[in-house]
C-alpha positions in Angstrom: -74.8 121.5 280.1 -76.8 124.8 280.6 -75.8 126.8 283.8 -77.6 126.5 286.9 -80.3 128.7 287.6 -82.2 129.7 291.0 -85.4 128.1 290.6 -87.8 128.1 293.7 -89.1 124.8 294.2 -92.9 124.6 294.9 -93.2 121.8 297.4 -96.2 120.3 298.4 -97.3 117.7 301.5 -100.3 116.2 301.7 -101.7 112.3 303.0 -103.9 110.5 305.6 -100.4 110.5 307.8 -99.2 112.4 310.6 -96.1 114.5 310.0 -96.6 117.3 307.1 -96.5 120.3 309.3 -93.2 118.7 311.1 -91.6 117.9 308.0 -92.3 121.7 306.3 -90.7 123.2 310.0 -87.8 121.0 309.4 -87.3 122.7 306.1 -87.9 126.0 307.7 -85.5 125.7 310.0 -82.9 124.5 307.5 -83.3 127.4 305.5 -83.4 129.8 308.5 -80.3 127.9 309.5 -78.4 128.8 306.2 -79.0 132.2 306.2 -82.2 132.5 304.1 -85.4 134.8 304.4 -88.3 132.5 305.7 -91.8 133.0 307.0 -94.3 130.1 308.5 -98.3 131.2 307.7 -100.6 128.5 309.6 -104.1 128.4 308.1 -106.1 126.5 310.2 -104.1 126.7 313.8 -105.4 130.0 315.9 -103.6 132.5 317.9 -105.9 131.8 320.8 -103.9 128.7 321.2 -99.8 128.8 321.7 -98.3 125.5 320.2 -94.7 124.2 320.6 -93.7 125.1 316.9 -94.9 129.4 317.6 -92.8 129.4 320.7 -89.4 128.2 319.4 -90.0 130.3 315.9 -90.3 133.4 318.0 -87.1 132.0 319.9 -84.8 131.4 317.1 -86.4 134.5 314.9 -88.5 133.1 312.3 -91.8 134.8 311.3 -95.0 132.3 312.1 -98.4 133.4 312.0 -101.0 131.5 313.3 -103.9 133.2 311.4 -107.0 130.5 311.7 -109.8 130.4 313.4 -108.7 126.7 315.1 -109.5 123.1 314.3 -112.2 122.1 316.8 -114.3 124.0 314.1 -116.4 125.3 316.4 -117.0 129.1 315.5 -119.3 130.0 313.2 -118.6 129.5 309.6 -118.3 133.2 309.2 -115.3 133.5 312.0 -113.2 130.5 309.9 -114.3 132.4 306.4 -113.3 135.5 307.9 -109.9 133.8 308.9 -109.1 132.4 305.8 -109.8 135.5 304.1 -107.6 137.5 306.4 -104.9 134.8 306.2 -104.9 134.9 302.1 -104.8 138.1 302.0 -101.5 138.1 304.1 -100.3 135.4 302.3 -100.3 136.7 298.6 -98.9 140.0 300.5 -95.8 137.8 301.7 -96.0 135.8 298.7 -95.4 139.0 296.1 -93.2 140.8 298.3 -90.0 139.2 296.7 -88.5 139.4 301.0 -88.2 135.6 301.3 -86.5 132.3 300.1 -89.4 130.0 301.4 -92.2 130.4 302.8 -94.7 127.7 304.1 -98.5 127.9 303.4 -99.4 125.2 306.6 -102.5 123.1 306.2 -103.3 125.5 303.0 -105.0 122.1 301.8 -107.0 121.7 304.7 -108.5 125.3 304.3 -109.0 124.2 300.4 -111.1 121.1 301.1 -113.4 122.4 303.9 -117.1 121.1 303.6 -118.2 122.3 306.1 -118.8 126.2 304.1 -117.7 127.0 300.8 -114.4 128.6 300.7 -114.1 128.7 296.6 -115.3 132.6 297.1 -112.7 133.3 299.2 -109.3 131.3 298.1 -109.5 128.5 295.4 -107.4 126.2 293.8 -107.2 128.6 290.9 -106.0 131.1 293.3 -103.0 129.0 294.5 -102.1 128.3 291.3 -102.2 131.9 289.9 -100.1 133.2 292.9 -97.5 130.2 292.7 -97.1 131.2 288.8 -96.6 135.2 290.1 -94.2 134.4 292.6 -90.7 135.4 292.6 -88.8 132.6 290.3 -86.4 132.0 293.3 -89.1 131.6 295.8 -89.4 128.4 297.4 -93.2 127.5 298.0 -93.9 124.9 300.4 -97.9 123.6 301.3 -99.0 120.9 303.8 -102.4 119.8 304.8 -104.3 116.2 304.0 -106.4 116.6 300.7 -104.6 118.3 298.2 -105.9 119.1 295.2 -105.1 117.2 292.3 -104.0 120.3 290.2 -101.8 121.5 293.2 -100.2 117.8 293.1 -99.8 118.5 289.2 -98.2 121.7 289.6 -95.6 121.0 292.8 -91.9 119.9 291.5 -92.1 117.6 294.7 -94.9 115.8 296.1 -94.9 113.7 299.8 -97.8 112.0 300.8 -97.9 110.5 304.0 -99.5 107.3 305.0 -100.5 106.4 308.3 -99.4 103.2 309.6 -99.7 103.2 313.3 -100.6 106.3 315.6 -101.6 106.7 319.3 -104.5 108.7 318.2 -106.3 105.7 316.6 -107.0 104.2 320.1 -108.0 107.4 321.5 -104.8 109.0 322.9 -104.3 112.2 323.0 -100.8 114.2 322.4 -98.6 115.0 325.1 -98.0 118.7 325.8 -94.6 119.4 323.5 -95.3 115.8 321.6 -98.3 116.8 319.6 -98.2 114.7 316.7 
């Protein structure tokens, strides 16, 4: 049997279903919790808005950047483009900089599949899957966000989709401040 060699995983989590940001975290947090480098870059969440995840990352020491422009998609299409461009930017940065065991590209799908304004120009799938093939071989990738790309899905060593079955939001209710599922 060949010996075992340090191979970064690339990890991806995508679906109609609740829960991909919460399960990258938990992986975050494991990692974090075992010593390792790790770094949390949100695409789509904004620094204009503090949520639950930001404060106990600044808490227990983890980098998180919240580098969107938000979700109600409000702003003009420049201010998310802008955004996006400023958050890839930083993220092939990070990516490259051989500092970290794992780092988590959050809703990195979303920003991929926007229709609202072409994003192609800015960061495409092409892009992703040039920087996942420079990265550091022991670098653990992880992205989240509903939609991925089919080449994405192709190129990930482990692939969760999640399903909605049942979810508060359906029938109108909003999340609770601290549960916001």
């Amino acid at each position: 049997m060949p010996p075992y060699k340090k191979k970064g995983r690339i990890i991806v989590y995508t679906g109609d279903g609740k829960g991909k940001t919460t399960a990258a975290l938990g992986l975050a947090i494991r990692a974090a919790g075992r010593g390792k480098k790790v770094v949390v870059i949100q695409f789509i969440k904004s620094p204009e808005r503090t949520y639950g995840e930001h404060l106990i990352f600044q808490k227990l020491g983890i980098e998180m950047y919240q580098m969107g422009a938000g979700f109600t998609w409000t702003k003009t299409p420049e201010v998310h483009r802008q955004a996006l461009k400023a958050a890839w930017e930083f993220t092939k940065e990070k990516v490259l900089s051989g500092m970290y065991d794992l780092i988590v590209l959050d809703e990195l799908n979303n920003a991929l599949a926007i229709d609202r304004f072409p994003v192609d120009d800015i960061v495409s799938v092409q892009d992703v899957l040039q920087l996942m093939e420079k990265r550091p071989p022991a670098l653990h990738l992880v992205i989240t966000g509903r939609s991925a790309k089919r080449e994405l899905i192709e190129a990930a060593d482990i692939v969760t989709e999640m399903k909605l079955i049942k979810h508060d939001y359906v029938q109108g209710v909003t999340a609770m401040k601290g549960i916001e599922l």
